[in-house]
Rosetta silent file (secondary structure, phi, psi, omega in degrees, C-alpha in Angstrom):
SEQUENCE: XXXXXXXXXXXXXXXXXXXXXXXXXXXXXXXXXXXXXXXXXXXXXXXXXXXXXXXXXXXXXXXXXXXXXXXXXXXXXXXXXXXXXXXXXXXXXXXXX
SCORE:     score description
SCORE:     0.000 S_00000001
   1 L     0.000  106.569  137.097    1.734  -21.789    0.217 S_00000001
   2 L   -11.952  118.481 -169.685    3.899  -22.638    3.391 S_00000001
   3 H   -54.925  -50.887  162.046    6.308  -19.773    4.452 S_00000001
   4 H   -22.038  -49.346 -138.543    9.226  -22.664    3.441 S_00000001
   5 H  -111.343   -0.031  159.152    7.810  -22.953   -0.251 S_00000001
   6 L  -115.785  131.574 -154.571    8.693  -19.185   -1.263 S_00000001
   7 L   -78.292  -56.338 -164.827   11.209  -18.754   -3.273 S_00000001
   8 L  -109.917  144.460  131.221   11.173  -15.165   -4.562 S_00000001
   9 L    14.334  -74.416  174.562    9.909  -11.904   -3.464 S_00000001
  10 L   -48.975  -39.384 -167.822    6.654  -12.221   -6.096 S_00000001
  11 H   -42.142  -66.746 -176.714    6.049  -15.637   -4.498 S_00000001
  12 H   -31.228  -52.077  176.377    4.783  -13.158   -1.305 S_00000001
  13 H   -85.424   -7.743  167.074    2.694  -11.332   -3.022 S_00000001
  14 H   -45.896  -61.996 -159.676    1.383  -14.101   -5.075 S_00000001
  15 L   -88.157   34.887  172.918   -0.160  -15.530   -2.212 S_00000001
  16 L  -121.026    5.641 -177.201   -1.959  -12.453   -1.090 S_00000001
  17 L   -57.501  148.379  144.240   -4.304  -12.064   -4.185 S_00000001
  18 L    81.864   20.327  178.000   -7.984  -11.242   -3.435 S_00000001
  19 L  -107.609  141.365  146.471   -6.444  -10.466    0.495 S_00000001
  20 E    -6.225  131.174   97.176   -6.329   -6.921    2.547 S_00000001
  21 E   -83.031  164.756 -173.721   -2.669   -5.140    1.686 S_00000001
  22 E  -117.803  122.411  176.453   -1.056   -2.338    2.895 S_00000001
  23 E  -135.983  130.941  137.901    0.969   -0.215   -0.269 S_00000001
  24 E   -49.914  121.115 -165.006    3.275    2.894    0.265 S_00000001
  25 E  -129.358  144.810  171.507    3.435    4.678   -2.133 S_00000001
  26 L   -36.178 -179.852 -177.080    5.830    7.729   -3.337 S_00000001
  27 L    61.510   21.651 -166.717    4.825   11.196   -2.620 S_00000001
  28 L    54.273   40.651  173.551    3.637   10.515    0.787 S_00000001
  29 E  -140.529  156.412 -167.257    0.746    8.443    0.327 S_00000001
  30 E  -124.932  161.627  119.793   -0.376    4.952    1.448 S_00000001
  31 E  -103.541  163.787 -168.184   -3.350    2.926    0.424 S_00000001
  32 E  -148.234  145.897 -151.756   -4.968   -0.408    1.925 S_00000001
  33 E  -173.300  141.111  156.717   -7.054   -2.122   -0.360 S_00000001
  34 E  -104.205  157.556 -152.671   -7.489   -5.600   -1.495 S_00000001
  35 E  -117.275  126.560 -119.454   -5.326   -7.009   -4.263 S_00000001
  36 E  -115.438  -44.656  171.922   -7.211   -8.234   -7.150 S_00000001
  37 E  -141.873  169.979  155.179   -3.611   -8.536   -9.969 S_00000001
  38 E  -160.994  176.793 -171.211   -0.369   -7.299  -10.486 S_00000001
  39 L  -142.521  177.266 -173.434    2.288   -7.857  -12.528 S_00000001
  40 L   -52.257  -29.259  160.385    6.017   -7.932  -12.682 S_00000001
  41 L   -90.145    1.851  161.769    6.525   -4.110  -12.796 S_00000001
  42 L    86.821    5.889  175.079    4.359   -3.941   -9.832 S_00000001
  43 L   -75.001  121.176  157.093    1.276   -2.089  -11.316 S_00000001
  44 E  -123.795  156.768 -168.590   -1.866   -3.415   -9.163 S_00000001
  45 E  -103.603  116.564  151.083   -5.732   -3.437   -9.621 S_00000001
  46 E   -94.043  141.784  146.189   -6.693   -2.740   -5.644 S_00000001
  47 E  -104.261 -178.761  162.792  -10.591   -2.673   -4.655 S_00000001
  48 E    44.582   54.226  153.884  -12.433   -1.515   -1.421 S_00000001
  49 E   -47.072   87.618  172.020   -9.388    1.389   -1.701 S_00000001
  50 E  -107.695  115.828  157.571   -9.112    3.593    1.373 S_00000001
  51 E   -84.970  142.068 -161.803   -6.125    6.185    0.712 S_00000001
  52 E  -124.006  119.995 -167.869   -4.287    8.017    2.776 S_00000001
  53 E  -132.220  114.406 -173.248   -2.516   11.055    1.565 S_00000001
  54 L   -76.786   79.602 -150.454   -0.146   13.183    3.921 S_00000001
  55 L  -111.016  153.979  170.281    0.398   17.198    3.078 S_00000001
  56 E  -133.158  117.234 -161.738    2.719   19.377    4.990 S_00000001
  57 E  -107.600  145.561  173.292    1.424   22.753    5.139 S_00000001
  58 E  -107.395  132.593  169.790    4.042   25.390    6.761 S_00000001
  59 L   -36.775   40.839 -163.170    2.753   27.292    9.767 S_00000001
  60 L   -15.348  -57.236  170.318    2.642   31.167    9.430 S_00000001
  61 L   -44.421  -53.038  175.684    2.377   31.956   12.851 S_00000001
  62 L  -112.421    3.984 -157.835    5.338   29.525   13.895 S_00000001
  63 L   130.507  -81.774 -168.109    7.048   28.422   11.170 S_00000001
  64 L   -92.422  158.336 -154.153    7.140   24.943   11.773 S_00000001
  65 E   -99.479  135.380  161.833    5.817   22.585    9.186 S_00000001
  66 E  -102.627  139.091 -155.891    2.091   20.853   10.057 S_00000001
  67 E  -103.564  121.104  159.808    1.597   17.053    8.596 S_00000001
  68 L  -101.494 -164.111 -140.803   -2.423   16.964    7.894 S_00000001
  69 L  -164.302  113.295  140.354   -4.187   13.611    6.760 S_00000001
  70 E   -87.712  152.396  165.481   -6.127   13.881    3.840 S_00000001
  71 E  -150.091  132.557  153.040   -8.489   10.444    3.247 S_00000001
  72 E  -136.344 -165.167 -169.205  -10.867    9.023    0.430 S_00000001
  73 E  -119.462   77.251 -148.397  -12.343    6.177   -0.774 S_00000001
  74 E  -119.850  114.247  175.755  -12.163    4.328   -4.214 S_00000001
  75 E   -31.527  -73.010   83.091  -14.246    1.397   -5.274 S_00000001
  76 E    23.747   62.990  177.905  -11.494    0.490   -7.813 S_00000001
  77 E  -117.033  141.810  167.068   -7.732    1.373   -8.323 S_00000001
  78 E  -108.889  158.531 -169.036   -5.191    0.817  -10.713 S_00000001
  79 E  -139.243  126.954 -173.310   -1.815    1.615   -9.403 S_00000001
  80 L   -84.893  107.485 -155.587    1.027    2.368  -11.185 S_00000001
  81 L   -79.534   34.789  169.913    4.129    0.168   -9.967 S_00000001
  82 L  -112.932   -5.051  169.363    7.039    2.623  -10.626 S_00000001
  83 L   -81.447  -13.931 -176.479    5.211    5.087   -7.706 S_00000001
  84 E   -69.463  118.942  145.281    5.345    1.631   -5.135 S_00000001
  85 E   -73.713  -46.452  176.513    7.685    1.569   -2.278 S_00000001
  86 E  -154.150 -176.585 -160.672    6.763   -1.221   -0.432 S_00000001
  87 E  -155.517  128.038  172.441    3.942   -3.437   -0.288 S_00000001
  88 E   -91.305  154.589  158.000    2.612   -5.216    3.596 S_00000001
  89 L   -98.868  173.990 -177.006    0.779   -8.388    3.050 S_00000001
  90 L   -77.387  169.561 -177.698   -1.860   -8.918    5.382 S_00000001
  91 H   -50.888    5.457  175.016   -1.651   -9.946    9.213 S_00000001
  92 H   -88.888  -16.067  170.432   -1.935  -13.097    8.843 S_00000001
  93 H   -82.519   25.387 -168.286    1.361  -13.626    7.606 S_00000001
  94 L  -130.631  126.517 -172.890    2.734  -11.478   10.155 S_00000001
  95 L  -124.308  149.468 -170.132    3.355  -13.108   13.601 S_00000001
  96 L   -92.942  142.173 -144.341    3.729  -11.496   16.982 S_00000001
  97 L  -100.460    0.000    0.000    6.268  -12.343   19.367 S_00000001
């Protein structure tokens, strides 16, 4: 599908099935994954699932809040589309100037 030929929003992610995405997700966590369905409420089955989950621990000593990086790994995900913020498709649709 020709960048011309989409119509809608969905069209985008239509044409990213079985392809690499990038999804944001509330609560401060992202996964990248590739995306196998989804449907109009935005619930997707991702596989080969790396997540990225962000905690902010506060600092005894100073205070000040520290952001650490949690990561795993999931064969598998289903993702529930009322926690999705946004959704990247992969780089190939993305072109550099």
């Amino acid at each position: 599908m020709a960048a011309n030929q989409i119509a809608e929003p969905f069209d985008l992610i239509r044409v990213s099935l079985s392809e690499r995405v990038f999804v944001k997700l509330r609560g401060d966590r992202e996964l990248r994954g590739v995306l196998h369905a989804y449907d109009g409420h935005m619930n997707m089955i991702l596989s080969e699932v790396e997540e990225t989950i962000y905690v902010v621990d506060a600092d005894e000593a100073s205070g000040d809040n520290v952001v650490r990086t949690v990561k795993r790994n999931c064969d598998m995900l289903f993702v529930r589309g009322d926690g999705v913020v946004l959704v990247r498709l992969s780089l190939s649709f993305c072109q550099r100037d």
